[in-house]
C-alpha positions as CSV (number, residue, x, y, z in Angstrom):
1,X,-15.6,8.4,-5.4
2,X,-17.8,7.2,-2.6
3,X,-20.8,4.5,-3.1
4,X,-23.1,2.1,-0.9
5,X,-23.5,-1.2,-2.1
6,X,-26.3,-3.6,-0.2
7,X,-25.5,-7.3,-0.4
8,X,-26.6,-10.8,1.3
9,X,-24.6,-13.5,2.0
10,X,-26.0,-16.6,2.9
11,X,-25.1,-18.3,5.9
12,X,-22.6,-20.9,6.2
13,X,-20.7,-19.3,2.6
14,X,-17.7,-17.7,4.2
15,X,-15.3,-18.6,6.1
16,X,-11.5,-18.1,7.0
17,X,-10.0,-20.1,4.2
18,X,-13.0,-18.6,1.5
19,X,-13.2,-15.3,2.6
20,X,-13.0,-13.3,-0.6
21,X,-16.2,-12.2,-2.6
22,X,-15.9,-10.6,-6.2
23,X,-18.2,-7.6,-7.8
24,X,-18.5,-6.1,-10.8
25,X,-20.0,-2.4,-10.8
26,X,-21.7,-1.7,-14.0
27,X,-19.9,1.9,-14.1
28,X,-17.2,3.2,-15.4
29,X,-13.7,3.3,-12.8
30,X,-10.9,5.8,-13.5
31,X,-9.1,5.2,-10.8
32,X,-8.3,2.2,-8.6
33,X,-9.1,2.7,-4.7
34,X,-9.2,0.2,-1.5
35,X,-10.2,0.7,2.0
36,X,-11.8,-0.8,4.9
37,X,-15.7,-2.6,4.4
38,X,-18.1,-1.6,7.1
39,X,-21.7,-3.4,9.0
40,X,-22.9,-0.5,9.9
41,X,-20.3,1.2,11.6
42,X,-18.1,-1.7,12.0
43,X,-15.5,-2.6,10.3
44,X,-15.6,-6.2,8.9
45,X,-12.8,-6.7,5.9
46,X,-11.5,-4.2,3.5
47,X,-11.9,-3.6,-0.4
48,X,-10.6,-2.8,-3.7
49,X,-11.6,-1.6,-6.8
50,X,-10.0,-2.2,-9.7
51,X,-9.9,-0.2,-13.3
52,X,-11.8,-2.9,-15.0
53,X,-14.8,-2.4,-12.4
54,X,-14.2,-5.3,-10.1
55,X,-14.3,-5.1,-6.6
56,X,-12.3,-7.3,-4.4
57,X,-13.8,-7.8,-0.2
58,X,-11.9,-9.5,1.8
59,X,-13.4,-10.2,4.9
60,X,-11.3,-10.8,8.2
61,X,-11.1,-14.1,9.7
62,X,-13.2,-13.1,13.2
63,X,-16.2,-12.2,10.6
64,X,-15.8,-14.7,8.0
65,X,-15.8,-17.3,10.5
66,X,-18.7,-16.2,12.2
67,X,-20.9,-16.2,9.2
C-alpha cells in the first residue's frame, strides 16, 4: 500500500519530549506497515500503521526540536 498524506503543524508544537502525532485514515488497513516519514526527500521521523487505521509519526529529535 503506498499513500501521501499533506499535513501542518504549527510552530512551536513539537518537540523532543512531544514528538509523536496520531492519525486516523478513514480507510480500511489489512495489514500493519511502518517506515521512514519524508519533507520532501528528507527523511524526518518514521511511521506506523496500525490495523485499526491509526498511524503513529514519530519524528526525530534534530526535527522535532527545530519546529
Amino acid at each position: 500500500m503506498r499513500f501521501t498524506i499533506n499535513f501542518t503543524i504549527p510552530g512551536g508544537k513539537l518537540s523532543t519530549t512531544n514528538d509523536t502525532v496520531q492519525y486516523k485514515v478513514p480507510i480500511e488497513i489489512t495489514k500493519e506497515e511502518t517506515g521512514t516519514v519524508y519533507n520532501g526527500s528528507t527523511p524526518v521521523g518514521t511511521y506506523e500503521i496500525l490495523e485499526n487505521g491509526i498511524i503513529n509519526i514519530k519524528f526525530y529529535p534534530e526535527y522535532a526540536s527545530s519546529n
